[in-house]
GUSEKOL-771937 format. One record per residue (C-alpha): residue in one letter; x, y, z; residue number from 0. Coordinates in steps of 0.2 Angstrom, whole numbers, plus 5000, padded with zeros to 4 digits. Layout:
REM residues N
atom residuo->a&x->X&y->Y&z->Z&num->NUM
...
***
This chain:
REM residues 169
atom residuo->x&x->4863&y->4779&z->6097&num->0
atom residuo->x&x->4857&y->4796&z->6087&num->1
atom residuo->x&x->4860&y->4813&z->6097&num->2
atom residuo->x&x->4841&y->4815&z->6101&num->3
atom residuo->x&x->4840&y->4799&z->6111&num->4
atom residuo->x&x->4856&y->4805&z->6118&num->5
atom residuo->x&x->4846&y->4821&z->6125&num->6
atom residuo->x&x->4832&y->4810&z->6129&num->7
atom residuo->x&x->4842&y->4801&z->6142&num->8
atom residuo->x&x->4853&y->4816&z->6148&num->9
atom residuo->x&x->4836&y->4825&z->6152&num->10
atom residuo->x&x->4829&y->4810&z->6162&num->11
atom residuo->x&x->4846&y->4808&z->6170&num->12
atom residuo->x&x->4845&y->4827&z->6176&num->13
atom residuo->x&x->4825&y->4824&z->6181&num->14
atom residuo->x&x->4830&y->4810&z->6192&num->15
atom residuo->x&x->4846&y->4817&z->6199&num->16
atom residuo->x&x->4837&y->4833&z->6203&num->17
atom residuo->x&x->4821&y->4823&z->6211&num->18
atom residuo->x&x->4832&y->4814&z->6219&num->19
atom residuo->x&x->4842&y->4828&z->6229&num->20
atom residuo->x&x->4826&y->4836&z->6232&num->21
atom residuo->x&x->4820&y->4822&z->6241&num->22
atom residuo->x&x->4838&y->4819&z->6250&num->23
atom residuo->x&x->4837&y->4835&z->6257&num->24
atom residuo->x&x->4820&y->4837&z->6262&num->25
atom residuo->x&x->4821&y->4820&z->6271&num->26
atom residuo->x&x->4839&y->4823&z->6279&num->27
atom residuo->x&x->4840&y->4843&z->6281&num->28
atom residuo->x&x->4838&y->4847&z->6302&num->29
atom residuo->x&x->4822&y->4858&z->6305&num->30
atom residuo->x&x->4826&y->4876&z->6302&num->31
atom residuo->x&x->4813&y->4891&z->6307&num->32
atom residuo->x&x->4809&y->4899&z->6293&num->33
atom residuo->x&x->4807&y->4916&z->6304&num->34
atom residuo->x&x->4803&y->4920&z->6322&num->35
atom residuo->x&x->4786&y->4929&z->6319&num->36
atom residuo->x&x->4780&y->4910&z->6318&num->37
atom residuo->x&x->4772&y->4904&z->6332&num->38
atom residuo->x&x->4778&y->4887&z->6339&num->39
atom residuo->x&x->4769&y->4872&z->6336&num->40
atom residuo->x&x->4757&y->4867&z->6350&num->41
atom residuo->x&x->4762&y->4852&z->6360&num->42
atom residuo->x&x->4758&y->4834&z->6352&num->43
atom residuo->x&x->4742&y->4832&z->6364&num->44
atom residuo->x&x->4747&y->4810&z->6363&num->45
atom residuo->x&x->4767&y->4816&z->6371&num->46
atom residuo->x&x->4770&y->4814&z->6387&num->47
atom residuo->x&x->4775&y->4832&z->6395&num->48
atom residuo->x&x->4792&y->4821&z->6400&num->49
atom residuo->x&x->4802&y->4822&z->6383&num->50
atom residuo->x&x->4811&y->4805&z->6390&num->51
atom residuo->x&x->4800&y->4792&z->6386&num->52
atom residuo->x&x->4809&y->4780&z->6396&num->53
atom residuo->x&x->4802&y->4782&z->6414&num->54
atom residuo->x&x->4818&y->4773&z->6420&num->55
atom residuo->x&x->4827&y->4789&z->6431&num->56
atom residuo->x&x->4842&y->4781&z->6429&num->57
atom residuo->x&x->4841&y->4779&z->6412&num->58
atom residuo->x&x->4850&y->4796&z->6409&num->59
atom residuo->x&x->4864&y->4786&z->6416&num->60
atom residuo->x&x->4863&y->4770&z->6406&num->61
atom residuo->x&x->4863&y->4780&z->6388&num->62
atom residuo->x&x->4878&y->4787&z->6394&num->63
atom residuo->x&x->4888&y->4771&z->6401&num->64
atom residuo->x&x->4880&y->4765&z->6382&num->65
atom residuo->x&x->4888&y->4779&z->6374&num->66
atom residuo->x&x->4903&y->4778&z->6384&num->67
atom residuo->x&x->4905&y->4760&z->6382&num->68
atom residuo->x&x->4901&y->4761&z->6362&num->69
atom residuo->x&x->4912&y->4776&z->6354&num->70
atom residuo->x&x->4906&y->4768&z->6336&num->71
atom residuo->x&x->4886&y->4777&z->6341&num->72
atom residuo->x&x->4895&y->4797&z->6341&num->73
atom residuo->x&x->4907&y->4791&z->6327&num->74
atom residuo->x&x->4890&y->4787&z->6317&num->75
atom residuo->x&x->4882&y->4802&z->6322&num->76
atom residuo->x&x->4897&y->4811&z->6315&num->77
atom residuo->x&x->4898&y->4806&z->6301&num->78
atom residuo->x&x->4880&y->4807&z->6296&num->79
atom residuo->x&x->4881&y->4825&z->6298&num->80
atom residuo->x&x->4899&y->4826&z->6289&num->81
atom residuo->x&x->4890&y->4817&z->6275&num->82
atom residuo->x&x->4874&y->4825&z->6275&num->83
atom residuo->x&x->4884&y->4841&z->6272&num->84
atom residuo->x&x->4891&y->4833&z->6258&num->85
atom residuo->x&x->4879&y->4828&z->6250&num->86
atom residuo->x&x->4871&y->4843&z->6242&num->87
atom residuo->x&x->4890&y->4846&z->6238&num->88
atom residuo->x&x->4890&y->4829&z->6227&num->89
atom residuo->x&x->4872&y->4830&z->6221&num->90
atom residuo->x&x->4875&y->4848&z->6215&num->91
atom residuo->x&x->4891&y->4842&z->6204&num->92
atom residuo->x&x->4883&y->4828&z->6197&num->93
atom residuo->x&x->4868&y->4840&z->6191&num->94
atom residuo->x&x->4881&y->4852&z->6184&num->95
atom residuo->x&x->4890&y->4837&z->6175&num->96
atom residuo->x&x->4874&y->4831&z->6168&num->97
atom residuo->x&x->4871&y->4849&z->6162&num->98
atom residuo->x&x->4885&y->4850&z->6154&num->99
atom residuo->x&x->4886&y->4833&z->6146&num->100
atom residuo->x&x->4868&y->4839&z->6140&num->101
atom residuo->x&x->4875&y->4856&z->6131&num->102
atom residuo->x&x->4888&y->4847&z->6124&num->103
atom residuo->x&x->4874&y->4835&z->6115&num->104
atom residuo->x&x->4864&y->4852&z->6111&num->105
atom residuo->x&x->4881&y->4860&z->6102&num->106
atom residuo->x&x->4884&y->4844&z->6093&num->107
atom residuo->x&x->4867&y->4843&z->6084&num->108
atom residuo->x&x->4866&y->4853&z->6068&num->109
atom residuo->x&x->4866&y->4867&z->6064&num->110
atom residuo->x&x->4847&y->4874&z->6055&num->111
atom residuo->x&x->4855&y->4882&z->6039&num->112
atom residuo->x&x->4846&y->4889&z->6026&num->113
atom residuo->x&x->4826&y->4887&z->6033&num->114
atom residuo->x&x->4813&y->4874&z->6029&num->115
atom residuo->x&x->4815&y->4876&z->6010&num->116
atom residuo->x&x->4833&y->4868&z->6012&num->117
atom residuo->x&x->4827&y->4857&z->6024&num->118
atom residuo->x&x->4813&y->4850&z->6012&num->119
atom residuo->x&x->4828&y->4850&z->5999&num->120
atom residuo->x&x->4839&y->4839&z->6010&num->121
atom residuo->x&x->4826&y->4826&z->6015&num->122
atom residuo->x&x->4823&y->4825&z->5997&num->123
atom residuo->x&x->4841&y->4822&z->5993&num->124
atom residuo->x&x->4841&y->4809&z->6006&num->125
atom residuo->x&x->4826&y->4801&z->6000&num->126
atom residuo->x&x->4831&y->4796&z->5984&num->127
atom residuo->x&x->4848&y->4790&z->5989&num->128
atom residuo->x&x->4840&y->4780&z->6002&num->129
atom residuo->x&x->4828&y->4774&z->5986&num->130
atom residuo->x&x->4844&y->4771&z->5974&num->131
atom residuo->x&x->4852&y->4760&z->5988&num->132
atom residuo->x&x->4834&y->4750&z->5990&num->133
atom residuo->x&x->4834&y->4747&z->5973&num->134
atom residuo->x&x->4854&y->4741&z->5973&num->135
atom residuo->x&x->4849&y->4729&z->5989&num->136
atom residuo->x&x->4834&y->4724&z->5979&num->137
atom residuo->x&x->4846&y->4716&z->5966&num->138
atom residuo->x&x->4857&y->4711&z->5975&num->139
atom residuo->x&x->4844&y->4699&z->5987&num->140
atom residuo->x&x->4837&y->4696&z->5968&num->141
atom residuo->x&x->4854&y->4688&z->5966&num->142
atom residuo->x&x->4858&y->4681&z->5978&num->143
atom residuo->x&x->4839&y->4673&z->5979&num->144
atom residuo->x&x->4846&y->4666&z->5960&num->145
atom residuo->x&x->4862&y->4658&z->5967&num->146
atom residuo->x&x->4852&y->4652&z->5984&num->147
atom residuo->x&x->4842&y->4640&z->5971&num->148
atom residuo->x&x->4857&y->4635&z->5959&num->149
atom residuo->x&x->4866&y->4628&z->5976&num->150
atom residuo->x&x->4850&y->4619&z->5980&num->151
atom residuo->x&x->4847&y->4611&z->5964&num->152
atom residuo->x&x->4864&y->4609&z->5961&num->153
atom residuo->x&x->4863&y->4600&z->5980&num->154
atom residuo->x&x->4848&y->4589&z->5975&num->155
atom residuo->x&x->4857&y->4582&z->5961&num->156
atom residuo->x&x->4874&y->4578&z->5972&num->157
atom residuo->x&x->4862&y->4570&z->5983&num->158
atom residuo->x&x->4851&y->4558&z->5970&num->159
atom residuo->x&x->4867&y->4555&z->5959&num->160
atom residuo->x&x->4876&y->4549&z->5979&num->161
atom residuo->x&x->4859&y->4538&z->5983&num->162
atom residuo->x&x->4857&y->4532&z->5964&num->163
atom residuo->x&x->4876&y->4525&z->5964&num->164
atom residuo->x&x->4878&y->4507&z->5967&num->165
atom residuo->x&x->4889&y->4500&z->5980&num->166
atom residuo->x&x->4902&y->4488&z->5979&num->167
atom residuo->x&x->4898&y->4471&z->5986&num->168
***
């Protein structure tokens, strides 16, 4: 694979990691008040005033026996948060990975020496080497075109001369 389409995939790679921590942390980041000369939100008119939608008073009760009996359910919850605040950690060190495979592949392309006029020279140059080796292919699959059609004449003969013969009886 040449260097461009290298570049090509290291910059989709970045896009998509970068989309893709954006996303994370929009979706996973707790809400955070972005200054305390915002007003609160106005209650969800559809919400009961009782933040407990169960209506069960002992239910207080049961989530903790639940929570009590299950240790697994705070475990969980634990390690969410330990891996939410690992993730930007982990996200961050893949971009900066990427980032530096990218400029890596940028430092290994070539050097623009001598402007466009050596440029043009250059792709001239390449140019007719690539026509001389055309031209050597060319006689070469002229050849081998030759020799493809001895062997089948050569083959049609084998063949007549085999069916031709007698047989002993």
């Amino acid at each position: 694979m040449d260097i461009i389409s290298q570049l090509q995939e290291q910059v989709n790679l970045i896009a998509s990691l970068a989309f893709n921590t954006f996303g994370t942390l929009q979706r996973d980041a707790p809400p955070v008040r972005l200054s305390p000369n915002y007003p609160e939100p106005p209650p969800n008119p559809n919400s009961n005033s009782n933040s407990n939608p169960n209506p069960n008073p002992n239910s207080d009760a049961n989530a903790n026996s639940n929570a009590n009996a299950n240790p697994n359910v705070s475990q969980q919850q634990s390690d969410t948060s330990n891996n939410f605040s690992d993730e930007p950690k982990t996200a961050s060190a893949a971009l900066v990975k990427a980032a530096k495979q990218f400029d890596a592949l940028v430092n290994a392309l070539p050097l623009d020496e001598g402007g466009e006029e050596a440029q043009l020279k250059r792709i001239a140059e390449l140019q007719a080497e690539n026509d001389a080796i055309g031209q050597e292919l060319q006689r070469q699959l002229e050849a081998a075109d030759k020799e493809l059609k001895q062997v089948q004449e050569l083959f049609s003969q084998a063949s007549d001369n085999c069916l031709n013969m007698k047989r002993p009886y």
